[in-house]
N, C-alpha and C positions, 0 to 999 in steps of 0.2 A: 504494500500500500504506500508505504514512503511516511515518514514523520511529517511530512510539510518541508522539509528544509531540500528535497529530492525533486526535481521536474521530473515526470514519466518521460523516456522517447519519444521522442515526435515521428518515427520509423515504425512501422505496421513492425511487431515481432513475430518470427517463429522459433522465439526463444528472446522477446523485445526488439531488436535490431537485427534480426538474420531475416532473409527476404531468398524467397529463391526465385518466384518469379509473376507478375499479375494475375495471370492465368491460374497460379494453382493457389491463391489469395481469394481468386473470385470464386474458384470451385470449392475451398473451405466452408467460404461464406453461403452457398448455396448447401452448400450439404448441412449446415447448422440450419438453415433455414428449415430446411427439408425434415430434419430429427423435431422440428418445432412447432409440426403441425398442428397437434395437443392444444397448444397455446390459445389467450384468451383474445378473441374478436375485443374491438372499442364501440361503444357504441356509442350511433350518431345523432348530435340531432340535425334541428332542417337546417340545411345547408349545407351539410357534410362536415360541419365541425364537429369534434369529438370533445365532453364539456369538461370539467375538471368533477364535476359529481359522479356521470356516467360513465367516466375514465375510472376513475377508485374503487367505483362497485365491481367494473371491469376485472380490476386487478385482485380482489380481495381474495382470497383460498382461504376454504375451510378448514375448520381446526384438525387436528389428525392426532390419533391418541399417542401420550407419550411414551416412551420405552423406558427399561430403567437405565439407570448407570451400568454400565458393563462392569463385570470384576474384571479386577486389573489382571495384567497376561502374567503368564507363568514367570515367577522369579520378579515380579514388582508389586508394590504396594498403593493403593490410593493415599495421595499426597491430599488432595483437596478436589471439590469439586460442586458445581451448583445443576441442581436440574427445575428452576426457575418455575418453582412449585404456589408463588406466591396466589392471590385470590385474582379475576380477573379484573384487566383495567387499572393493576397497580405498577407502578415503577420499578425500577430495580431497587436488591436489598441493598441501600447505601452501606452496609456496612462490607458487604464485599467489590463492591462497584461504585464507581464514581463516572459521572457526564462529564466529556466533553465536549461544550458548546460552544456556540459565536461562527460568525460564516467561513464557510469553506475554503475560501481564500486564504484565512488565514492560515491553511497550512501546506501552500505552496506546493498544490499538486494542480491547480488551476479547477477545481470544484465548485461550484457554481451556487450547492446551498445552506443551509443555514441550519447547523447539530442544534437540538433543541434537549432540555429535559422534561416537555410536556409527554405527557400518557397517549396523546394524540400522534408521537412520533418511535415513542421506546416503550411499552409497555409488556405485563406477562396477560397471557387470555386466559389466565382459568383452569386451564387444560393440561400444563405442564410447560410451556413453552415460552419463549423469550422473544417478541416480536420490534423488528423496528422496520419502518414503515416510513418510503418520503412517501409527501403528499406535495401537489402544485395546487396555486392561485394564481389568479388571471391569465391573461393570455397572452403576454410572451413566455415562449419554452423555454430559452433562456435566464429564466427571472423566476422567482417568488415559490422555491424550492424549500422545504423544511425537511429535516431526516433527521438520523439519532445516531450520536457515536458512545460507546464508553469504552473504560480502561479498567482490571484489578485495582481494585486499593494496595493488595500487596504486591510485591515486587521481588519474589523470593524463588521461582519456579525456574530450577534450573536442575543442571549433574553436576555433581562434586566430582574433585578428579577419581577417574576409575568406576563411573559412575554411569545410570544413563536416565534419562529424566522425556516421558513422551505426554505430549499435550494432544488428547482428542474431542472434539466437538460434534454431533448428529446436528446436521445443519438443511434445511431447503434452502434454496437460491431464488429468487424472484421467479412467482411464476410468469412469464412473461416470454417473448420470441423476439427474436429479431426486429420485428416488423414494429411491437408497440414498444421494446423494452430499452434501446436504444439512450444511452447516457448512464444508467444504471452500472453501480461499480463496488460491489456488496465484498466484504475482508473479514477474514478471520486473521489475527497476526498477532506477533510479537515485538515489543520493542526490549534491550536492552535495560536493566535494571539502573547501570552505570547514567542513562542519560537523567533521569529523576537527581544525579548528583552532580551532575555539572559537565559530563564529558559528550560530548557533541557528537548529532547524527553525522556520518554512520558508521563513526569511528567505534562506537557501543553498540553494534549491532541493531540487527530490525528482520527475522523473519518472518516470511508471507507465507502463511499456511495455506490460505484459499484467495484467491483472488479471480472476479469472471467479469465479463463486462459486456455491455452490451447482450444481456441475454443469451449470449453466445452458445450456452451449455458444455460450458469447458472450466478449465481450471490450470491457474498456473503457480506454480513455487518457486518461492527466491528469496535468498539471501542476500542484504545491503551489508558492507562491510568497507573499511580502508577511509578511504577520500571523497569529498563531495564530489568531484570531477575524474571521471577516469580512476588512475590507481590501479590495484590488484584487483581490486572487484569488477571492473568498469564501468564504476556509475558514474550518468544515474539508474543503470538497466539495470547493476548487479550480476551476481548470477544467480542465472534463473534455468526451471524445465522448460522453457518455453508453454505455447498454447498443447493441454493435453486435453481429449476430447473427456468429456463428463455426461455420457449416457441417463438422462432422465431427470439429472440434480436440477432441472426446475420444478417437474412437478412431483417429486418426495425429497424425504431425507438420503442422507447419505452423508459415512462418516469421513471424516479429514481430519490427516494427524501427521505430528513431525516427531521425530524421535532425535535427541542430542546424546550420543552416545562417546564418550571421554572412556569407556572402555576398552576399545580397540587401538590399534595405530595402523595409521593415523586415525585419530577423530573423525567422526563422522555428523553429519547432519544427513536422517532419510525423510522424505515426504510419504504420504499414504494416502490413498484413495480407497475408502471401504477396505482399508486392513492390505493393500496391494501397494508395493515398494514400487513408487514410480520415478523416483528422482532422487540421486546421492550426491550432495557434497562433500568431498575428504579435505582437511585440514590442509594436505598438501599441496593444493589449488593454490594456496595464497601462502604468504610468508608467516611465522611462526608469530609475530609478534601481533599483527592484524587480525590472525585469525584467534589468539587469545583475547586482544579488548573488544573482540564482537560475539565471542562463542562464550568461553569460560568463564560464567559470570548467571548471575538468576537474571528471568524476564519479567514482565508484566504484559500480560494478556488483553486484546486490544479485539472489538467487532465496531466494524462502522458499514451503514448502506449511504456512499457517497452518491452525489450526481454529478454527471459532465468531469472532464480534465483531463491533462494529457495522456494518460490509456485508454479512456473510450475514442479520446480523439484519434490513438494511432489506428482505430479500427473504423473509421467511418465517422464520427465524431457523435452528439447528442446529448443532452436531450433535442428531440426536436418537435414539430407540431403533431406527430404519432403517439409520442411517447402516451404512459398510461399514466396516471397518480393513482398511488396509493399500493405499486410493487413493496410488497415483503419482504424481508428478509428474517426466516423463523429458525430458531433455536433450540434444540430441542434439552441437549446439556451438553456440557463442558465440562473436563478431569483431567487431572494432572496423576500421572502415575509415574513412581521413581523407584529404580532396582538400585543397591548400594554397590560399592564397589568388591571384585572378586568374587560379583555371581555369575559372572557370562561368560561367555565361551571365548575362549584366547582367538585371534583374529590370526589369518593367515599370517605365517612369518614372512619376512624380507622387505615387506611394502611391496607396494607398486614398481612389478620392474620394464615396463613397458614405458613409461612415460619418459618423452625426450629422444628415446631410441629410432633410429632408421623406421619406416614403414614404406610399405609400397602397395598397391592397389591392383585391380586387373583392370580398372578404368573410371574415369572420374567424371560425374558430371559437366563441370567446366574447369577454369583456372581456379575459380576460388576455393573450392573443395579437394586439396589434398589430401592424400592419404596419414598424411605428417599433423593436422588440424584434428585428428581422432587420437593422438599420443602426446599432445600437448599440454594436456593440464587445464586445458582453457573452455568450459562450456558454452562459450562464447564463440565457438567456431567449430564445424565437422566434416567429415567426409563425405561424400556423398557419387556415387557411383552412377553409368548408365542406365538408363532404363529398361534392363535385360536380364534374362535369367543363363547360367550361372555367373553370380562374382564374387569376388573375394577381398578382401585385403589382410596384410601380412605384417607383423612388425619381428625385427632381428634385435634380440636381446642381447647378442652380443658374445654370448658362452650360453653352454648349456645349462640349465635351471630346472628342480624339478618343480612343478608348473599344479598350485594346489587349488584357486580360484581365477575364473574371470570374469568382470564386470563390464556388461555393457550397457552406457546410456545411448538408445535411440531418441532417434527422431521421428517426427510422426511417419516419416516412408521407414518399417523396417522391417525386419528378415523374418519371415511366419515360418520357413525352413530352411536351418542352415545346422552345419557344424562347427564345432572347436576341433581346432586338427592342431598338432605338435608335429617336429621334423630337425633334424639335424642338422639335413644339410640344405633347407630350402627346397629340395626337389620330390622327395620321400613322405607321406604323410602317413600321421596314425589320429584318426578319429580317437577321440577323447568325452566327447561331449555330439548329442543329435537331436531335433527335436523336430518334428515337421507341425507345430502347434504353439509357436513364441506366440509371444502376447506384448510385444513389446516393452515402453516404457523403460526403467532402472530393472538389468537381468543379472541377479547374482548367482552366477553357476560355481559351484563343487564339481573340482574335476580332476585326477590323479594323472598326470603322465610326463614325461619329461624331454627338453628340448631344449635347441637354441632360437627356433624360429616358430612361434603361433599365429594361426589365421582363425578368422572367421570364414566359412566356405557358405554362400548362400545357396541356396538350389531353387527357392518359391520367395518372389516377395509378397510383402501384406497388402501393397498399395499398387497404382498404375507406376507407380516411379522407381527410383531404384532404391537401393541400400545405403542407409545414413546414420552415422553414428557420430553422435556429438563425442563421446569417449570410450575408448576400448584396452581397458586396464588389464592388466595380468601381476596376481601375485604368486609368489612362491620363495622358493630359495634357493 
């Protein structure tokens, strides 16, 4: 979401600032369109105007029965946690939550309305759930926006070292489409405990659990870290999973969660979609010292349903005269669960030994996509191969390793059947790893064999395009 002190890119992302080309921008947005037929009509009155009453009743979704708190997973504890059980029509419990209000602007993402702490914009229905709710008046779209932000009172929600500490939410996302929902920009996040004491975004970290926009039906995760400009992170984008599609998250629940895990090495930040590991960042992305004054340290837990500003903008922009009043954004609960240190499972030895090293391709979409942009480090850039079945790419470790995990982060074109092969001498392959049923996203494969040289061998891609992998890690020893 960005504290305010962050401009969103002004560049459509596929992962913020990666663009590969109009054509499959517009076939996106048509296929969101397409998934969003559900969605709710505006109704009109005479003239064709859509009014701000008949827009809200539009938007409004019924209540839906709560769930409980999930018990926390194996080997962690519930830390805290609220299932927003209050009577209907009441505020949040100030004593775990506090509003952040005053207009949009003022927090420098270019947001257009106005965080309120009336019951009209934040309130619980009764039912179990935590509702915030913009509403418009009058009739510029532009103009006369109200919505609801809050924050934790406490500020303590993190992993001690050797630790790992996971924040989940059962969250709906506006029900709303493309067509009426346009400016809408609904967050679940995190900010850094360190900035409540003086130390400045996004030097004290800021992770984005959920972020959608524009009704889009999607979801993306990112971590702000380093410098307001550029840096190790490269913001203001960050790094991020770029756009992942989110099947149905407008019209139900569905849970999203990060896990900060200080157990392994490197450290880890994973995203989650409904319990599904769809995005990793390791410590090793950035330097040692940035990524302790953004990671290593407790958060405070942050929901706001923005309107208009530079993310909606990089996708078409909005609100506009379609838009609906009165989109949702409902809650169902929020839990912080924490495992202590020396209950988890030791992490493969040696680190990452793919990153930096030689790689080479069986062919590449253009110039900008080398095979060298998947071994980098940088989720800010990937490979991205032909439009053809079979390909491959290969990276040379340098000596022989035995080869005990590999991770790969896709991109939304990726391999639904490929292999992990090992090989000695480059020319020789031994299958290691096979699957003709990837599912993309962040893939953490277990796999025993050994070599100086790993590929990924595709045989079936998922999409019309080819094989793209934002990173392709190998550990072992």
């Amino acid at each position: 979401m960005s504290i305010g002190h962050a401009p969103i890119p002004p560049t459509p992302p596929g992962g913020h600032r990666r663009l590969r080309t109009k054509a499959r921008l517009s076939l996106a947005a048509f296929t969101v369109g397409a998934l969003s037929l559900a969605g709710l009509a505006v109704a009109a009155a005479p003239g064709g105007a859509a009014t701000p009453a008949n827009r809200a009743a539009a938007a409004a979704a019924p209540a839906a029965a709560p769930a409980a708190i999930p018990a926390p997973p194996s080997g962690f504890t519930t830390t805290w946690s609220d299932d927003f059980s209050g009577a209907a029509n009441t505020g949040v419990n100030t004593g775990n939550w506090k509003y952040d209000t005053g207009p949009g602007s003022s927090f420098g993402t270019g947001e257009i309305e106005t965080m309120t702490n009336s019951t009209s914009n934040v309130y619980q229905d009764g039912n179990g759930h935590l509702v915030l709710k913009a509403l418009h008046s009058g009739s510029d779209a532009r103009s006369g926006w109200t919505s609801g932000r809050i924050e934790t009172q406490a500020a303590t929600f993190g992993a001690p070292a050797g630790g790992v500490v996971m924040m989940q939410s059962s969250i709906q996302q506006p029900n709303l489409t493309t067509a009426n929902g346009a400016g809408y920009w609904p967050a679940f996040w995190m900010l850094g405990s360190t900035l409540r004491s003086g130390v400045g975004w996004p030097t004290s970290g800021e992770v984005d659990i959920l972020e959608d926009i524009n009704s889009r039906s999607s979801v993306f995760g990112t971590l702000h870290c380093g410098t307001g400009s550029g840096g190790p992170c490269h913001e203001t984008t960050g790094i991020g999973s770029g756009e992942r599609a989110c099947s149905g998250c407008q019209t139900g629940y569905h849970t999203y969660a990060v896990q900060i895990d200080r157990s392994v090495s490197p450290e880890q930040i994973r995203w989650y979609l409904d319990g599904n590991n769809y995005f990793t960042v390791n410590a090793t992305q950035v330097d040692a010292t940035t990524w302790a004054n953004a990671v290593d340290h407790p958060f405070f837990i942050i929901y706001d349903l923005a309107m208009g500003g530079g993310f909606p903008d990089a996708f078409g922009g909005g609100p506009n005269a379609a838009t609906v009043s009165g989109g949702q954004m409902n809650i169902d609960y929020v839990a912080v669960y924490n495992k202590g240190p020396g209950s988890t499972t030791p992490p493969p030895s040696g680190g990452n030994l793919s990153q930096g090293k030689p790689a080479t391709a069986s062919s590449t979409e253009n110039g900008s996509f080398p095979a060298a942009n998947a071994v980098d480090g940088n989720t800010g850039t990937r490979w991205s191969s032909a439009f053809s079945d079979p390909q491959w790419i290969q990276v040379d470790l340098g000596a022989s390793h035995t080869i005990s995990q590999v991770q790969l982060n896709w991109e939304a074109a990726y391999g639904k059947a490929f292999q992990i092969q090992t090989s000695a001498d480059g020319t020789n392959w031994t299958t290691v790893y096979s699957t003709t049923t990837g599912t993309g996203g962040n893939q953490t494969l277990n796999v025993s064999g050994t070599g100086r040289y790993v590929r990924v061998y595709g045989t079936q891609r998922a999409t019309q395009y080819g094989y793209s992998l934002f990173e392709f890690q190998v550990f072992g020893s």
